[in-house]
N, C-alpha and C positions, 0 to 999 in steps of 0.2 A: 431793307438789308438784302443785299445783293447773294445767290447761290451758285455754287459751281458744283458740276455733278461730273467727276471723270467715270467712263461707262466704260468696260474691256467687253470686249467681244473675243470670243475664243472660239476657232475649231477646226476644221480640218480640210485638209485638200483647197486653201483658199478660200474658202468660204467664206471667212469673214469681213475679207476684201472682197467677195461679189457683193455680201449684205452690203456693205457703205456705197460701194458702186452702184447697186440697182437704189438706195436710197435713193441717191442722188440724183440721177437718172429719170424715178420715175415721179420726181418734182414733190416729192415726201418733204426733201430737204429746205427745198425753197420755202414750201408751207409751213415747216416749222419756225424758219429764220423772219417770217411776215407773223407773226404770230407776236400778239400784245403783251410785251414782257421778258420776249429772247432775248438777250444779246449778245450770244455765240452760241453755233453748234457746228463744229466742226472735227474730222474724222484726222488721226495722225496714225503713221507705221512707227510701232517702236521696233527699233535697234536690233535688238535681239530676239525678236521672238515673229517672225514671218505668219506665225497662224495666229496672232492678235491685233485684231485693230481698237483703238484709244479714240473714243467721242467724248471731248470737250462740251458740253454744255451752260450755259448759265443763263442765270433769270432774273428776271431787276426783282422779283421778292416770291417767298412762299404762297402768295395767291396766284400769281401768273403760272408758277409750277403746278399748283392743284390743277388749273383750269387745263395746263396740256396735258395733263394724268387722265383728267375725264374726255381729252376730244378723241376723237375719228381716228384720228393720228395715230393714236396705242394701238389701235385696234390693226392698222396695216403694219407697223409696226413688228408688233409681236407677230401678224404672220409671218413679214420676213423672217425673223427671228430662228422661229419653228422649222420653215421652209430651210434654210441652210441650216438648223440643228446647231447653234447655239446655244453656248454658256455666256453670265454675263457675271461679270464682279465688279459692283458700285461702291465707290467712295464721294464722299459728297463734303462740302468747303463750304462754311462759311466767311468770311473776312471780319478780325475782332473789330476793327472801327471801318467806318467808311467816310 
């Protein structure tokens, strides 16, 4: 069963669009999207709100998620995070049928 994780990134002075920009950039993103189980991560600007950026996620199941929870990736990850000072507020989808 398939998971969707929307992830807000919130802060200030643009930050939150450097974070998805340096994601991106310094091929974080690429390795996630090669990664056994992805099958989207991508960053969207909502509408209204210029200091929050929106990463779509999803994962063909609960073990592909555990496995990117434990790789390398958290770990750069969350420095960016830190590094631009960073809130995040997760909501996470499952699909009733598939």
């Amino acid at each position: 069963m398939s998971i969707t994780i929307n992830i807000y990134y919130t802060g200030k002075d643009g930050n939150a669009y450097k974070f998805a920009n340096e994601m991106i950039s310094s091929g974080i993103v690429d390795e996630i999207r090669n990664e056994e189980g992805n099958l989207k991560y991508e960053y969207f600007l909502p509408m209204n709100n210029s200091e929050t950026i929106l990463l779509i996620d999803s994962w063909k199941n609960q073990e592909a998620l555990d496995i990117h929870h434990k790789s390398e990736m958290m770990k750069k990850i969350a420095n960016l995070r830190e590094k631009y000072k960073l809130k995040m507020r997760v909501e996470r989808y499952i699909p009733e049928k598939e």
